[in-house]
N, C-alpha and C positions, 0 to 999 in steps of 0.2 A: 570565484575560487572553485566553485563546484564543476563547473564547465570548460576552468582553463583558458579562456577566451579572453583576449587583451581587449579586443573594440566592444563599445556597449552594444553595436547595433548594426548587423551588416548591411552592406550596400546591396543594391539589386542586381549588381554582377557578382558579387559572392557568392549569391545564392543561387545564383544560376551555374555558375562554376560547381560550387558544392553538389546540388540534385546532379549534377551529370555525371560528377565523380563516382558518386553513389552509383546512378543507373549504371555506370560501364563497368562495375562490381560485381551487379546481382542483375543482370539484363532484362531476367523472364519472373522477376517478383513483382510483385504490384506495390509501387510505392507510394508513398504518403511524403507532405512534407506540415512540417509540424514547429513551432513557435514558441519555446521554453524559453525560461531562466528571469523570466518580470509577469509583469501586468500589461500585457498585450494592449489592450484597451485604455490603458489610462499613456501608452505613447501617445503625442501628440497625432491630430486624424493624417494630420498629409503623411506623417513617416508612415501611418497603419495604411495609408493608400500605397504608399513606395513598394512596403513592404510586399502585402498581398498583389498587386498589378504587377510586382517580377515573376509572378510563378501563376499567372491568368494563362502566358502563352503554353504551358506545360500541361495542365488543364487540358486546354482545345487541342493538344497533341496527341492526348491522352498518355503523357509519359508518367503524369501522377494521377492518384485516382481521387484524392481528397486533398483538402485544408484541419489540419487541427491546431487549435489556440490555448493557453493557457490563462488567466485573469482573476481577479479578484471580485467576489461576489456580487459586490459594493461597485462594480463596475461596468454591470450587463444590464441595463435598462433598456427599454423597446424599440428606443432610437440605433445604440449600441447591436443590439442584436438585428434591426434590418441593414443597417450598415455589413457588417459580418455576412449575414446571407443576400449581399446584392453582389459582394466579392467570393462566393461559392466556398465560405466555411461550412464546414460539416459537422465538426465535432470540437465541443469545448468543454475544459478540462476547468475546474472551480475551484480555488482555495483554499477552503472550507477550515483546514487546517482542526480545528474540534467545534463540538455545538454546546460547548459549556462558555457561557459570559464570561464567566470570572477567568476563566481560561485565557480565552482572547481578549482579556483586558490587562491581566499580568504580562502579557507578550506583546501589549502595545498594537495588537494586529489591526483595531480600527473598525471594525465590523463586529457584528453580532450573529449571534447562532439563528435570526432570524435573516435574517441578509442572508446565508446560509440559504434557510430552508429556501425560502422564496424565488432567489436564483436560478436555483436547482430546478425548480419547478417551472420557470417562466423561462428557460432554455430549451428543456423540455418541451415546454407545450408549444413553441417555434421551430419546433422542426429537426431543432441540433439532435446530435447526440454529445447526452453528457454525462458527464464523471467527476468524483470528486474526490480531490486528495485531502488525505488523511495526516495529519503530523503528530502521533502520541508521545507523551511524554512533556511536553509543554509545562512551565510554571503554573503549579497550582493543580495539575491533571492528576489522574487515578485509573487502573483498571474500569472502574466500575464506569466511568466517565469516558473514556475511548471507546469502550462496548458500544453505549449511548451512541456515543456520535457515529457508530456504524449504521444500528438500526437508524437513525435519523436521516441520515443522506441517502439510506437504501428506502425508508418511508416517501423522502421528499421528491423519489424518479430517476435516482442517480442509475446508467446502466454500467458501470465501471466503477471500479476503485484504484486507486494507489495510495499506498500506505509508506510515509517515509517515516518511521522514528527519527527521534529528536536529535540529535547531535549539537556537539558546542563545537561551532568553526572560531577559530583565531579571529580577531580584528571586530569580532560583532556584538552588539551590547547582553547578549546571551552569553559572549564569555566573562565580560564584564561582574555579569551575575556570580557566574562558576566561580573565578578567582576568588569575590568577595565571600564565599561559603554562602549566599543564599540560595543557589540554586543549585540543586542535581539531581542530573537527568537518568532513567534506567541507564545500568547498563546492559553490555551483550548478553548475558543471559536472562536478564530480566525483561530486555525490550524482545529479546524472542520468545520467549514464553504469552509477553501481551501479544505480539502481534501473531502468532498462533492461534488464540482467541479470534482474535481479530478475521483471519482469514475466515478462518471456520464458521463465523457468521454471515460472511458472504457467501460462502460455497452454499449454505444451507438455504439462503436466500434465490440462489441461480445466479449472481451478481460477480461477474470476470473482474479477481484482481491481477491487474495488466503489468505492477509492478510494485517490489517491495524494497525499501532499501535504495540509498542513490545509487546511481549510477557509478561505478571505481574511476573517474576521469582522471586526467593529471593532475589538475589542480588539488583533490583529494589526499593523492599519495605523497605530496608534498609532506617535508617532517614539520611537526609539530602545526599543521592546518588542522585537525581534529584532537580538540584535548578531552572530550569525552563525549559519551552517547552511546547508542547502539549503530556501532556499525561494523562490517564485514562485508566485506569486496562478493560474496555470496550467500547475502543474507538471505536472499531470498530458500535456499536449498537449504539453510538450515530451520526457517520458520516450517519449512513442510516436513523437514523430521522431527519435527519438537511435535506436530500433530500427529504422525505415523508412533511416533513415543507413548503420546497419551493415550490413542486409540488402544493401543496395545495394552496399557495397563488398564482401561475399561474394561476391555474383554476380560483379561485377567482375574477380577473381581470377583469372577461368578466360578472359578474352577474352583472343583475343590481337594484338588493336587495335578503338581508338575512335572511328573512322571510321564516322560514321554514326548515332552510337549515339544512343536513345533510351529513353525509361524510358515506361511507362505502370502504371496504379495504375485499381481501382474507382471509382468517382464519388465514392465517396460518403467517402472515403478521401483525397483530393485534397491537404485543409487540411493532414493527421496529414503526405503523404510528403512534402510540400515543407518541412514543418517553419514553427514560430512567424514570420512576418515571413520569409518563402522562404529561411529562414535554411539549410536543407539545401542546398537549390541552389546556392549560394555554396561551402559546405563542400566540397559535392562538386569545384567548379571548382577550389576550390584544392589536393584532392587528385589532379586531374590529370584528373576524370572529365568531358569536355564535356557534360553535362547542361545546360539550359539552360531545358528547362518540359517540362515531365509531361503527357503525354494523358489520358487517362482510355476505359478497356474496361470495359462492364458486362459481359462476358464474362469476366473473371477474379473469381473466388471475394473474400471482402471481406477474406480474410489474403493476397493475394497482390499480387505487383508480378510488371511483365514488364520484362526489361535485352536490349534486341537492338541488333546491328548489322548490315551486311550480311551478312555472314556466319556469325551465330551469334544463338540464342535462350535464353534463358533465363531461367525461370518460376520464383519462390522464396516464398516462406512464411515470416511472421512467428511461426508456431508450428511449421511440420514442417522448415524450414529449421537445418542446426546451424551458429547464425553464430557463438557463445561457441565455440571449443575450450579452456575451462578445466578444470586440474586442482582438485577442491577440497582433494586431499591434499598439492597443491604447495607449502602455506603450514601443513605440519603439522595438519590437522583431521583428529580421527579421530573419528569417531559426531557424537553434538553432546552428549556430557560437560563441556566444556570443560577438560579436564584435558590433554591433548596436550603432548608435553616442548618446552620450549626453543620456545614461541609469539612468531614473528617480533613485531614492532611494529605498530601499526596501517599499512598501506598500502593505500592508495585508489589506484593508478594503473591 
């Protein structure tokens, strides 16, 4: 549904059709060809031979520069992974989906937040480069619990993130839940608010999130294929003004009048701090902040904003800035076991 794709699994002239398509697109980019939408590794070995030996001759042409794969944790062991780097993968992308048990036990996922860590790690130490995606919002998740599973995949080696909030697709036993009233998922403003957070942890970390939010395919825009979650065809552009938002009202905190005031941002930064449709600007007036339009200083760094008035200045950072003051043991998290006693309810506020 996500991908639009009628065949499970394309053949090895597909894909060689498709990378050419691509290449006679973008001629002088360095391309990648990359292995989405299952569990790479748990195809059976000859299709994962089909698959990776159509795109060896591309390789030695050097028309691609890498292999990336996607899999489930639970399915990288060291046989698995010299397999993978005898056919010149480079980078693998990890499941992880959250590091709370009870999490990926209400979700049927099959693994444990230990498969998880371990993965992570023993991918790593072979050579890949790895990443691990993120799914908040999950039955039985929390704030305090998605945080968790950041610091824990960025603990375990992870050098990438992708973060998809949760969505309920038509046809899947998650909508099942939804229909019956057990289950529901943030929505849009509540899953952008978490994954605001969310970025914000990595940034702080040095850890590139490479993507937020699926992808808008066709299958997506289909009516009635998404009957709830967070999503927005550019979520990503609004998770980075909900953190241009808060930073702002950080700064905020400390004046002690708004007389005057004015905000400036990088150039190149403009779109991110005014937010989707200057929807921050707005925000800000109704929280009391006369904001009204953003200059722009190519003299500030491209993580910064400046908040001044006549009488005071103040320069803050999307990464060195502490705009979250959250406990993650506030909400009972201890390690990311998932075993922690008497675990609140899901709360997204």
């Amino acid at each position: 549904m996500i991908s639009g794709a009628q065949q499970s699994v394309p053949s090895a002239r597909q894909i060689s059709e498709t990378v050419q398509q691509w290449l006679g697109r973008s001629p002088n980019r360095a391309a990648e060809v990359a292995f989405y939408g299952g569990s790479f590794t748990l195809l059976p070995r000859k299709q994962q031979e089909q698959l990776l030996e159509a795109v060896q001759p591309l390789l030695e042409q050097q028309k691609i520069r890498n292999i990336r794969i996607s899999t489930r944790p639970d399915a990288l062991d060291e046989a698995v992974l010299a397999f993978l780097a005898g056919h010149k993968v480079t980078t693998i992308e990890v499941g992880v989906q959250s590091l709370d048990d009870l999490v990926l036990l209400q979700s049927n996922r099959g693994h444990t937040a230990a498969d998880s860590m371990a993965a992570i790690q023993r991918v790593r130490s072979a050579g890949f480069q790895v990443g691990a995606q993120l799914l908040p919002g999950l039955p039985g998740d929390t704030r305090a619990k998605a945080l968790a599973s950041v610091q824990g995949v960025i603990a375990a080696g992870a050098q990438f993130v992708r973060i998809y909030p949760a969505v309920v697709l038509s046809g899947t036993a998650l909508a099942d839940q939804y229909r019956a009233g057990h289950y529901q998922p943030p929505d849009l403003a509540q899953g952008v608010k978490n994954c605001a957070r969310m970025l914000h942890l990595c940034l702080q970390a040095g850890i590139p999130v490479i993507r937020i939010g699926l992808q808008a395919e066709e299958g997506l825009s289909a009516e009635g294929a998404i009957l709830a979650g967070c999503w927005h065809p550019a979520l990503g552009q609004l998770v980075k003004a909900q953190l241009y938002h808060d930073l702002v009202l950080t700064l905020a905190e400390h004046f002690k009048s708004f007389d005057g005031l004015q905000l400036a941002c990088p150039p190149d930064r403009l779109s991110e701090v005014q937010g989707h449709a200057r929807s921050n600007l707005q925000r800000w007036q109704q929280a009391g902040l006369p904001v009204d339009r953003i200059l722009t200083d190519p003299g500030l760094n491209h993580d910064q904003i400046c908040l001044q008035n006549l009488q005071q200045k103040s320069i803050g950072s999307i990464i060195t800035t502490d705009i979250y003051k959250e406990s993650l043991n506030a909400q009972g998290i201890t390690g990311f076991s998932g075993k922690a006693a008497d675990r609140p309810q899901p709360l997204w506020l």
